[in-house]
C-alpha positions in Angstrom: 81.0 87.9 84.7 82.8 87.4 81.2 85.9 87.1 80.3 88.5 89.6 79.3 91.3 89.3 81.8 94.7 90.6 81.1 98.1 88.8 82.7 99.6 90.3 85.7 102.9 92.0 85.5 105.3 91.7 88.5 105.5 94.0 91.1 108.2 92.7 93.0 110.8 89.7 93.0 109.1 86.8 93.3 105.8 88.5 92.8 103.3 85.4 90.9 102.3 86.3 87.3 100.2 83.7 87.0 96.7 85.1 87.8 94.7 87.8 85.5 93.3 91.0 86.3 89.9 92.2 85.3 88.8 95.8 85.3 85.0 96.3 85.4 82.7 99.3 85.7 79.1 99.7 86.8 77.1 102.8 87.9 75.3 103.5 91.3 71.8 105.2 91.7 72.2 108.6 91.9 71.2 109.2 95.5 73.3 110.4 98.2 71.3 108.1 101.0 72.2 105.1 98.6 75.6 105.7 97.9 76.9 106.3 101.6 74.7 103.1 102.2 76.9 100.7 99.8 80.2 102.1 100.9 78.9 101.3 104.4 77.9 97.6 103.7 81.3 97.3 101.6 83.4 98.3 104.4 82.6 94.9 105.6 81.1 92.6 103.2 79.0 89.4 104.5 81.7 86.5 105.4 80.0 84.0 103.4 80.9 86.6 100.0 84.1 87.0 101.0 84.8 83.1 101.1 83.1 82.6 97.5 85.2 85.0 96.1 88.6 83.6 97.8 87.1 79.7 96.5 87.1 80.7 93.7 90.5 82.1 93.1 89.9 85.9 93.3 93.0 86.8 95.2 92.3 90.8 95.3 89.4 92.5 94.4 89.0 96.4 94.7 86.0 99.0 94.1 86.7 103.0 93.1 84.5 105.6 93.0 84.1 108.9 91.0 80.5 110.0 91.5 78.2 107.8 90.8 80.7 105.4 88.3 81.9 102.4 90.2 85.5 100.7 89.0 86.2 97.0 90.2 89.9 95.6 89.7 89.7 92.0 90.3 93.3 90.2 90.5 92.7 86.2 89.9 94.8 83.1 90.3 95.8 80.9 87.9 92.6 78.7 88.3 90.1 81.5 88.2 87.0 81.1 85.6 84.6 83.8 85.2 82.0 80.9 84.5 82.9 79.0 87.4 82.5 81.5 89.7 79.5 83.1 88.0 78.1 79.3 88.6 79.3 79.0 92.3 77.5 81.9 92.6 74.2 80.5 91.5 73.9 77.5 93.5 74.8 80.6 97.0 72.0 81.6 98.5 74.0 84.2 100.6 76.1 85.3 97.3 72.5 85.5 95.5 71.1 87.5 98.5 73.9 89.8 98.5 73.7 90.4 94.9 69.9 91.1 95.3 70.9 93.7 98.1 73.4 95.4 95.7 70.5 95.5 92.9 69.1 98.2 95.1 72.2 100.7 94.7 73.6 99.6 91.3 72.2 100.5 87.8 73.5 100.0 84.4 76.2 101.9 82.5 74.9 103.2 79.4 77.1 101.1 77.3 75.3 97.8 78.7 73.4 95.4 77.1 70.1 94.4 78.6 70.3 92.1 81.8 74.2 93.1 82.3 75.8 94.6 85.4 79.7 95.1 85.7 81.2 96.0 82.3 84.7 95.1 80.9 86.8 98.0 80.9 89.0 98.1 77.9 92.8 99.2 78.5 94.2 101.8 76.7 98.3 101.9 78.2 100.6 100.1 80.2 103.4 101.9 80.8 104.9 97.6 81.7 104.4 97.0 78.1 106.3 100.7 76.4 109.9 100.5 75.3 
């Protein structure tokens, strides 16, 4: 997963600025069976995934749906790397089995290169940054 995180805004006193969020798209197969079978397995995702994701700093991570387009928001803490985790993720045999499950209902955007999977999203408005 590459970079291209944007600084967190408050949301409340107090609230920690410190971490990024990354917004990322990636299609699903187009197949009815498939789809209601990955919001299934995501209502509860293996423990071992969830514990790599919180070692390595993700503090939030969220997946929407319109049809078949997939939208992850990923909120980070101040230590997050996208390398580091993408090399945790390596060396985890349940992280690499999970991600070899998900293979079976994801497929590419059409704006990805060869190989890639979830896709920066690029951010058009804020309303935190307008006058």
């Amino acid at each position: 997963m590459a970079g291209g995180g944007r600084r967190l805004h408050p949301s409340g006193p107090g609230a920690d600025v410190s971490g990024q969020r990354y917004c990322r798209a990636l299609d699903l197969i187009d197949d009815p069976v498939l789809i209601a079978e990955y919001q299934q397995l995501h209502q509860r995702i293996w423990p071992a995934v969830a514990e790599h994701l919180r070692s390595q700093q993700v503090l939030d991570m969220q997946i929407w749906r319109l049809g078949t387009r997939l939208f992850m928001v990923m909120d980070t803490g101040p230590d997050f790397s996208c390398d580091g985790m993408d090399s945790a993720a390596r060396h985890n045999p349940e992280v690499q089995a999970w991600e070899t499950l998900m293979w079976r209902f994801q497929t590419p955007t059409p704006w990805t290169a060869a190989g890639g999977k979830w896709q920066p999203l690029e951010q058009i408005f804020s309303l935190m940054e307008q006058p």
